[in-house]
Each structure stands twice: as structure tokens, then as C-alpha cells.
PAGU-765136 format. One line per 4 residues: their letters; for each residue x, y, z of C-alpha. Coordinates in nm, 2 decimals, always signed. Each point is the difference from the previous one (the first is absolute). Layout:
N
a = X:Y:Z; ...
//
This chain:
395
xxxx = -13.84:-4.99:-15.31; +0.13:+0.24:+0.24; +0.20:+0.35:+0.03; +0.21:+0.16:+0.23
xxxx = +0.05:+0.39:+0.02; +0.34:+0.23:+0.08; +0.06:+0.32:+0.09; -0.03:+0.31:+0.23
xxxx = -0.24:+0.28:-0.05; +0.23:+0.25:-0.05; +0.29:-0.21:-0.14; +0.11:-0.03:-0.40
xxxx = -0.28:-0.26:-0.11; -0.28:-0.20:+0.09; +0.03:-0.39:-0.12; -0.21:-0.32:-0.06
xxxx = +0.08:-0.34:-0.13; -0.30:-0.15:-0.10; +0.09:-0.42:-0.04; -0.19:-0.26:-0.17
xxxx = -0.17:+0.20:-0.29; -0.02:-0.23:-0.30; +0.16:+0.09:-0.30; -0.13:+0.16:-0.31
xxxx = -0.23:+0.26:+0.21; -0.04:+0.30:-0.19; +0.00:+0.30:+0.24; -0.10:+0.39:-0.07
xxxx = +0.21:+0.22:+0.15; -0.20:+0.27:-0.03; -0.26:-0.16:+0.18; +0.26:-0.05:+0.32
xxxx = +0.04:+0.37:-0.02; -0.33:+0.05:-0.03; -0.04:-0.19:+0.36; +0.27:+0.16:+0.15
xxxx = -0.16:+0.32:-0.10; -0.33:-0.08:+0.16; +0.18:-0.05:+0.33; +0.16:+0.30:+0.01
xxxx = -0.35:+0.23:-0.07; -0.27:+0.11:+0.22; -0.06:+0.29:+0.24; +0.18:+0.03:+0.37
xxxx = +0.34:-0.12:-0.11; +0.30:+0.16:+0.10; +0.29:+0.15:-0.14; +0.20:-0.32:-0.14
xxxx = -0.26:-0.03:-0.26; +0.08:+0.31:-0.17; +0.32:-0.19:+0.03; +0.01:-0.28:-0.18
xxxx = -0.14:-0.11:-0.34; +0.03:-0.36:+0.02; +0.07:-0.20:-0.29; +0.13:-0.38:-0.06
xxxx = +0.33:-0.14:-0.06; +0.09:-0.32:-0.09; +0.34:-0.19:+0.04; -0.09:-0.35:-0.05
xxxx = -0.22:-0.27:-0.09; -0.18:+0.21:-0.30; +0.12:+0.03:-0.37; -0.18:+0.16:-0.24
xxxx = -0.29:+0.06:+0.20; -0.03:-0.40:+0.07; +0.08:-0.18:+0.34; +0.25:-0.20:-0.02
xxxx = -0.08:-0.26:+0.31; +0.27:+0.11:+0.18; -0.07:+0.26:+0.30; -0.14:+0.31:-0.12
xxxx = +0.22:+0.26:+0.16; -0.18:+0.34:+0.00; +0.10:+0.33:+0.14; -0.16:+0.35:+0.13
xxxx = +0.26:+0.32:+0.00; -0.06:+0.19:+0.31; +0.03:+0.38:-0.15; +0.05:+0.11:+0.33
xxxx = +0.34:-0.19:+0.05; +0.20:+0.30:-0.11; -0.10:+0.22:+0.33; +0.05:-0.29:+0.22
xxxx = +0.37:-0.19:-0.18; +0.18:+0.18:+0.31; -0.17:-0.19:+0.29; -0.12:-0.32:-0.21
xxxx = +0.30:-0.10:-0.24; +0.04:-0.36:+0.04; +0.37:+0.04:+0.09; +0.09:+0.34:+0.10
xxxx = -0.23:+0.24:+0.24; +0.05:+0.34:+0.05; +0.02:-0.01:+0.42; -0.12:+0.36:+0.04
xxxx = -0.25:-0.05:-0.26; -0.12:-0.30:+0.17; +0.01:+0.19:+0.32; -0.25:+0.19:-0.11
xxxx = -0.26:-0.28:-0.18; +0.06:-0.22:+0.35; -0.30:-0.09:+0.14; -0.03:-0.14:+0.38
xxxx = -0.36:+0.07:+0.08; -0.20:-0.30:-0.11; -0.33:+0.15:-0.14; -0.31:-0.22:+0.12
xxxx = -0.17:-0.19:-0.26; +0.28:-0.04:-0.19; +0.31:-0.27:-0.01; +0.26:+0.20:+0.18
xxxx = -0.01:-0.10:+0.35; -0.08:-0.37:-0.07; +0.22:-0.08:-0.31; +0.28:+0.19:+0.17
xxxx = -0.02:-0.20:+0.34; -0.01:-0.33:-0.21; +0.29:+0.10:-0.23; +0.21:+0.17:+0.26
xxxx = -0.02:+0.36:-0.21; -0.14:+0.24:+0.30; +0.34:+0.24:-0.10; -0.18:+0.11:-0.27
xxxx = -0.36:-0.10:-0.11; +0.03:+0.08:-0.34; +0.18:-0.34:-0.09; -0.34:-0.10:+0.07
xxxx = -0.23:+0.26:-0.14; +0.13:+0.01:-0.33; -0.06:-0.42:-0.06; -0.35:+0.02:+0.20
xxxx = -0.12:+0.34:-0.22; -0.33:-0.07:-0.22; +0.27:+0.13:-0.31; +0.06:-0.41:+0.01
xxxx = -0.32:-0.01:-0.14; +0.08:+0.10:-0.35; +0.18:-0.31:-0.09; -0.27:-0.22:+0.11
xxxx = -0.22:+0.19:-0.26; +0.24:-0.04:-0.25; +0.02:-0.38:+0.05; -0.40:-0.02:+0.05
xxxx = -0.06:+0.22:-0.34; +0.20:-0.29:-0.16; -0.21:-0.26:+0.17; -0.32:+0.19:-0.12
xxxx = +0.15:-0.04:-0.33; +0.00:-0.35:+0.03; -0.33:-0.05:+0.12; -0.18:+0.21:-0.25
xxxx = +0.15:-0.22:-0.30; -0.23:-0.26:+0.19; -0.32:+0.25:+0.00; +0.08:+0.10:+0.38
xxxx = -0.04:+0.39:+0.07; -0.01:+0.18:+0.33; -0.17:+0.35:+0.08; +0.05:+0.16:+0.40
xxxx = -0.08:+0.31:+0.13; -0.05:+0.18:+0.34; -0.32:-0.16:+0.20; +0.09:+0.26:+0.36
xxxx = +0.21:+0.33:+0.06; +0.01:+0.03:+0.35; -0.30:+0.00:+0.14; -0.23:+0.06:-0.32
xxxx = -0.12:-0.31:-0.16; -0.09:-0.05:-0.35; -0.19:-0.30:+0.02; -0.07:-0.30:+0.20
xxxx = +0.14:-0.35:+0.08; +0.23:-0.10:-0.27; +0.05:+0.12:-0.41; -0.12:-0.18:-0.36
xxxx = +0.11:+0.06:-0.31; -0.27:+0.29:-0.09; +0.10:+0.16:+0.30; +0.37:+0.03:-0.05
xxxx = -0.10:+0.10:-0.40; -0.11:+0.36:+0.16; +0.32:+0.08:+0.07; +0.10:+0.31:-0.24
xxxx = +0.31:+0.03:-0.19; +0.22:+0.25:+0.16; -0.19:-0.02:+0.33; +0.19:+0.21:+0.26
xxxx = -0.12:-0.28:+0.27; -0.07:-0.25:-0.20; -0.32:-0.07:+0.16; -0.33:-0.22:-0.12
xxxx = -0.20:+0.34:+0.05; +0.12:+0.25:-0.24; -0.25:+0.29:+0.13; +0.13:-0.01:+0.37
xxxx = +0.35:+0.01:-0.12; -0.01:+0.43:+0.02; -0.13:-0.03:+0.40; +0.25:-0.26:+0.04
xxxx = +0.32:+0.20:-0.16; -0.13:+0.30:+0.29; -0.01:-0.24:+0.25; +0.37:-0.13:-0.07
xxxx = +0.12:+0.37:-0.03; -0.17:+0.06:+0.36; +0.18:-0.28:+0.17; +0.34:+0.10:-0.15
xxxx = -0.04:+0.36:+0.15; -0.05:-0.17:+0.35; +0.31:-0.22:-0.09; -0.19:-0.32:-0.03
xxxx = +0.01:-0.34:-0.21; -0.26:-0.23:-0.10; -0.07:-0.35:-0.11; -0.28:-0.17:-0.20
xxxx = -0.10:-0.28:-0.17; +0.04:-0.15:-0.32; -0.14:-0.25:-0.21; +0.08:-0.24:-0.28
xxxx = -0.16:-0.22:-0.24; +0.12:-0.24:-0.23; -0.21:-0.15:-0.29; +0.03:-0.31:-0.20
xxxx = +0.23:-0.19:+0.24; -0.12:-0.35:-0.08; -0.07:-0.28:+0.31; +0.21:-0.20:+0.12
xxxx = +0.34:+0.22:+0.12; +0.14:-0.05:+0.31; -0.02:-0.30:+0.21; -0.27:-0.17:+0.23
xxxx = +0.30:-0.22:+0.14; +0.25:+0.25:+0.19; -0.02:+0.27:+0.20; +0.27:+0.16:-0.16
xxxx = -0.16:-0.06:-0.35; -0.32:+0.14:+0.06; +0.00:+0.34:-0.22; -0.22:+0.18:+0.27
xxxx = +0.24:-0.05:+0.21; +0.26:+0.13:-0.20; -0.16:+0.29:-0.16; -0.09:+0.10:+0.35
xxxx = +0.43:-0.02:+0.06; +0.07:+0.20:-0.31; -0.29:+0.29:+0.10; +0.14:+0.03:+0.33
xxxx = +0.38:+0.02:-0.08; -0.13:+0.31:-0.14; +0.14:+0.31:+0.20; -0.31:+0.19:+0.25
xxxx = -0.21:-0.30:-0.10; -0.10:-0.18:+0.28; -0.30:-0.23:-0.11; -0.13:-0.18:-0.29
xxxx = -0.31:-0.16:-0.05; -0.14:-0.19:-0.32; -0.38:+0.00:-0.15; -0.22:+0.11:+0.33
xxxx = +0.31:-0.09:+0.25; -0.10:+0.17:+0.37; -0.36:+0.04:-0.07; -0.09:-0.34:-0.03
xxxx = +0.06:-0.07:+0.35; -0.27:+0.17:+0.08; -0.25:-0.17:-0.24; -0.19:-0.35:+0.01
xxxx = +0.15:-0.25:-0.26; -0.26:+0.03:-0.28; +0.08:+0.33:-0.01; +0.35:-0.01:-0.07
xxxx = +0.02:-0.31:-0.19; -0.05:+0.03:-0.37; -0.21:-0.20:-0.19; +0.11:-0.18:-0.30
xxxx = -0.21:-0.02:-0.32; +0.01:-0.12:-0.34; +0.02:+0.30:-0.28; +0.12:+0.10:-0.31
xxxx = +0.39:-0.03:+0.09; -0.05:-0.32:+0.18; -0.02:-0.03:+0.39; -0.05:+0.34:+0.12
xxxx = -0.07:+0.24:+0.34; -0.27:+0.23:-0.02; +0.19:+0.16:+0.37; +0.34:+0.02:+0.04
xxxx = +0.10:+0.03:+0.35; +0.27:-0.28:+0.00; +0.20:+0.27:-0.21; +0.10:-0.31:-0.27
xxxx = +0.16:-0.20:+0.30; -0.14:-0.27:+0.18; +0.21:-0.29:+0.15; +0.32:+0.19:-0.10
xxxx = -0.08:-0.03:-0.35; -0.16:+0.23:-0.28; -0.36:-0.09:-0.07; -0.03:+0.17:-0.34
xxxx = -0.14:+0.32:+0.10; +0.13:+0.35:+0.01; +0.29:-0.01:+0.29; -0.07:+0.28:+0.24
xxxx = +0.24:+0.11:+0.23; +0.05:+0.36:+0.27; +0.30:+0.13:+0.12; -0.08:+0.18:+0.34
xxxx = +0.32:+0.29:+0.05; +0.07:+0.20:+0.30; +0.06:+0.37:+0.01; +0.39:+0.06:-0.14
xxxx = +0.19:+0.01:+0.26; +0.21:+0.33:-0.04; -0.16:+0.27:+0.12; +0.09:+0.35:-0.06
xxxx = -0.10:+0.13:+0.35; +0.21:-0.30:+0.14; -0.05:-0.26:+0.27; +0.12:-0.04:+0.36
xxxx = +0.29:-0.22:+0.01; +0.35:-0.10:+0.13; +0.35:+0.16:-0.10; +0.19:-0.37:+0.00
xxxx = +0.31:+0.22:-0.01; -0.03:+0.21:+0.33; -0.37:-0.23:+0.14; -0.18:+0.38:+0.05
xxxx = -0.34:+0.04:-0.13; +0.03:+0.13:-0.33; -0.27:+0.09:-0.25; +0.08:-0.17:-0.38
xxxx = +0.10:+0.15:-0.29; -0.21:+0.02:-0.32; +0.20:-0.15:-0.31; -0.20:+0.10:-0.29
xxxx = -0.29:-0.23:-0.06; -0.38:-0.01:-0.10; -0.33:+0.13:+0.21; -0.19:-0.30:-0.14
xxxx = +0.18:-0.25:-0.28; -0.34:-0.17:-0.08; +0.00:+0.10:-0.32; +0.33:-0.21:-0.12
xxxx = -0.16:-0.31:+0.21; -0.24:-0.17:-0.27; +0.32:-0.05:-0.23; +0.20:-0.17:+0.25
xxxx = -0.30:-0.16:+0.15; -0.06:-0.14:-0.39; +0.39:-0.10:-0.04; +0.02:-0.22:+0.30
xxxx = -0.32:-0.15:-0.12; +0.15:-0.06:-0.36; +0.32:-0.16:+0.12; -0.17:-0.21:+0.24
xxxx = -0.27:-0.12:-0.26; +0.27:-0.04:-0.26; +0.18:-0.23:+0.23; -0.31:-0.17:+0.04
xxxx = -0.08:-0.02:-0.37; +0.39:-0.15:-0.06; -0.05:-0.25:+0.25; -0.30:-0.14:-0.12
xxxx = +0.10:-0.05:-0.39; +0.34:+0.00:+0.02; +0.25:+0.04:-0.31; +0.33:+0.18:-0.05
xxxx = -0.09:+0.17:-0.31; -0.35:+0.18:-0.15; -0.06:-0.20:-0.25; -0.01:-0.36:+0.25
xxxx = -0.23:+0.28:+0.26; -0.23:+0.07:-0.27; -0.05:-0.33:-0.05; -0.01:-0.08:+0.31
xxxx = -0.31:+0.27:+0.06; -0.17:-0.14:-0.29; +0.01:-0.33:+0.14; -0.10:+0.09:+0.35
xxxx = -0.29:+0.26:-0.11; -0.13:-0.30:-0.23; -0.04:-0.23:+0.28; -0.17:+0.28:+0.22
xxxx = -0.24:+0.07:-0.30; -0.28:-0.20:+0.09; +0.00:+0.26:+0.35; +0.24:+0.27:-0.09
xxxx = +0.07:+0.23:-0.27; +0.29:+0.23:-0.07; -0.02:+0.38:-0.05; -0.06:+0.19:-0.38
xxx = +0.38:+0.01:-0.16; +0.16:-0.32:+0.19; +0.20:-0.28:-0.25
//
């Protein structure tokens, strides 16, 4: 499976084709929505949310409510298209309007310089900044909440939340399950520690007055994802490797670690290996520090993974930079963006997961249609039952 996204931040639509769904999947749309809802919340957002009200679209691949097996073509309306058609239309541009959006001082941390050296775009960065904006980020949850969808029909649910704002931490080394279950519906952070959350909203409101951003952390956890996904073989195929790739695509994130990750380079082995026992549920790990992976492959156990993001890289005060236009030293301007966007994080963080694990899940039983992947589950599970068994509500 795989998916490919379109679209400019401030242009008519956002777009993902989602290939190699099987057919006969019954989706919610409701429940995209509701994903695409939860990116867009949280406190220390800017302007554009107030914005937009994201909602799905489909053009293709879905009929009555049921994939199809063709690609699943879903779309995001970007509400704020109507003040920007002048300098964004796809085929005629406004030149004074544009004039006046033009951007030729590359803002440090961001894409501009970089993507508009390697594409030959220095005239005006914002053929740059509009592909490279963390907007892009709302098609990827709308593909990932459909991915989730798959998963759960096999008993595999995922919870996140915020582990670090800045420099406050909310817990040490890396999340479980029961730690992610603290998060609070409606959180304005979204954070594991609902009774700091009113010291940490003053905390963002004081770096915004000084013109600041910030980054965090976030973690993820994904329960009843059975052994065996992934690959021991390749080092493309190994799904640590590639969840690591799909975390780190993420815009300001710039590392990922699974189950203890950095720590355990400081530890002795017998205290970062987990043991493995015989319970209840079969073969089981009374630690967890391998996050679910070892060898490239899921183990059984929960899969725990952190995304590790960098301050936003617009900041309202500025930075020091370079007029490409005229080379003077120039000071950047602020497009409208967040102090801190840590809140919308454990969504995206969860949808990258989702369409990485469903990949994973598709590889490994194969089938074009439900009804040859449920059987498919039913006979993999079986064989795993002696070590393994799947989640409460899985066929």
C-alpha cells in the first residue's frame, strides 16, 4: 500500500490517493472528520485554524461507504483559498497581488532557502513555502484515519498524547498504554498530565508575548499488533526502520525513537533487553523496552514509538536572514503561524503510524478483498495461537 499527497497550503484543496486498499472496506466518514478535527485543536495555534473546518471529500475508489480496490482518492478544502485565488490560481496570478505575498527572505528552520536553491525558485520563496507548510499534514491524517479503520476491524487501536512542551517533561523515558489513557478529552495540550496542563497553557501564552516557538515530544502506542510484521531479511523491510521514515517526514520533527530508543545506550544489556515468559496470552514481556520491534519485526507487544519536534520555525519577532533579491541583511517576515503546534502532533504522529502498520498488516496476509483478509487474519492468528493472541473484537 502506499499514498501520495497534492496541493499547496493556501491553494483550492489538499489531495491523497491512497493505493492498494482491498475492497469491501467499510469506512466512517465521520470518524475521518473526527481525525481531522483533532488535528486542528489545541492551544498556541494561529489564525488559519479559526480558518478552516476541515472535512473529507471523496472522488474515487469509495461507493457507498465501501472501498472499491481502486485508489482511494480523498480531498481537504482549504477555506482559506478564497483570500489567496489572486496570487495562487493554478493558471492565472494577480502580478500585483503576488507582488505583495512574494517572499525572498528564506526564514531559518524552514524549507525556503534549501528547496528554493534545489528547485531553482529563489524569485519568490513561496513556490516553496506553500508545498513544504505543515497544512500538508492534513491529508496524511485523512489517509491514516482510514488506515486506523482498517486496523481496528482487526482489534488494533492506537492512543498518543504529549510526553514534553518545551522544556517541561511529563514523564520519563518512553509511554505505555496506561500512560497515553490519561490524556483528557478536549485537552488544550493534549498532554499525559492533565493537572499541569493550566501552568503549561501560561507558559505558552509567555513565550508568545516574547515572540517565541516551541517544540515537544510526543508519543504513541499501538496495541494488539500481532508478531511477525515487517521483515528480518531487508533493510528496507524492517518496520523500524520505516516507521522511523514516516515519523520524521513529519514537518519540525527531527527524531524518532521506538520503545526505550536513546536511553538504552547508556544501560548494560540485561537492562534493556526484555525477558520473555510464558502467561496467559502466550509468550509474553513483563518490560517492554524493545517498543514491539526487535530484528525489524513486531514481537507481539504494545509498539511504542516518539516523535522528537523542533520549535516551529516562524517566529513572530523574526530571524536574521538574507534578502535573495537585493543580498542585504534583512530580518523575516512573520506569515501567520502557531507559538507551539504540539497539540495537533499526536494525531499526525498516530496517522503515520496507522498507514505504515497497515502497509505492514497488507503485506503480511495479503488479499484484494475483506472477505479473503479476514480470512487470511483468521488463519495467521490461528497459527500464532499457541504464542499469540489477538485483541477483544478482532474476526
Amino acid at each position: 500500500m502506499r499514498f501520495l499527497t497534492g496541493g499547496e497550503s493556501h491553494g483550492p484543496r489538499l489531495t491523497v490517493i491512497l493505493e492498494g486498499l482491498p475492497a469491501g472496506l467499510e469506512l466512517d466518514r465521520e470518524g475521518i472528520d473526527r481525525w481531522l478535527a483533532r488535528r486542528q485543536h489545541g492551544f498556541g495555534r494561529g489564525g488559519r485554524q479559526r480558518i478552516e473546518h476541515d472535512q473529507v471529500e471523496v472522488s474515487g475508489g469509495l461507493r457507498g461507504g465501501r472501498t472499491l480496490g481502486s485508489p482511494l482518492v480523498l480531498h481537504v478544502a482549504n477555506r482559506d483559498w478564497k483570500n489567496w485565488s489572486a496570487v495562487m490560481d493554478p493558471w492565472r496570478v494577480d502580478p500585483e497581488a503576488a507582488a505583495a505575498r512574494r517572499v525572498t527572505a528564506p526564514r531559518p528552520g524552514h524549507a525556503d532557502l534549501s528547496g528554493g536553491l534545489g528547485t531553482g525558485q529563489t524569485a519568490d520563496l513561496r513556490n516553496v513555502l506553500e508545498r513544504a507548510s505543515a497544512r500538508e499534514t492534513a491529508a496524511r491524517v485523512a489517509a491514516g484515519a482510514v488506515c486506523a479503520q482498517l486496523l481496528g476491524r482487526y482489534g488494533i487501536v492506537l492512543r498518543s498524547g504529549v510526553l514534553q512542551l518545551g522544556p517541561h517533561a511529563l514523564c520519563q523515558g518512553p509511554p505505555d498504554w496506561e500512560l497515553l489513557g490519561r490524556v483528557e478529552p478536549g485537552s488544550p495540550l493534549v498532554t499525559v498530565d492533565p493537572a499541569a496542563e493550566e501552568e503549561l497553557v501560561t507558559f505558552v501564552r509567555r513565550v508568545r508575548e516574547r515572540g517565541e516557538t516551541l517544540g515537544g515530544v510526543v508519543g504513541a502506542v499501538a496495541r494488539g499488533v500481532p508478531p511477525g510484521l515487517g521483515s528480518h531479511v531487508h533493510w528496507d523491510r524492517k518496520l523500524d526502520g520505516r516507521l522511523v521514515q514516516a515519523l520524521v517526514s513529519i514537518p519540525s520533527v527531527k527524531a524518532a525513537a521506538i520503545g526505550a530508543g536513546i536511553e538504552a545506550a547508556a544501560l548494560e544489556g540485561s537492562a534493556v533487553h526484555d525477558p520473555i515468559v510464558a502467561g496467559e496470552r502466550g509468550l509474553e514481556r513483563p518490560s517492554n523496552r524493545a517498543g514491539g520491534l526487535e530484528g525489524g519485526v513486531t514481537n507481539g507487544a504494545d509498539l511504542v514509538v516518539r516523535a522528537f519536534l523542533k520549535p516551529i520555525s516562524t517566529l513572530r519577532r523574526g530571524l536574521p536572514s538574507v534578502d535573495l533579491a537585493s543580498g542585504e541583511p534583512r530580518t523575516t517576515d512573520w506569515e501567520r503561524s502557531d507559538t507551539v503546534a504540539i497539540a495537533s502532533a499526536p494525531v499526525i504522529v498516530e496517522a503515520m503510524v496507522a498507514l505504515v502498520l497497515a502497509d505492514a498488516l497488507l503485506e503480511t496476509l495479503g488479499g484484494s478483498c475483506m472477505d479473503d483478509v479476514d480470512a487470511a487474519w483468521r488463519a495467521y492468528t490461528g497459527r500464532l495461537a499457541p504464542w499469540w493472541r489477538p485483541g477483544v473484537g478482532a474476526p
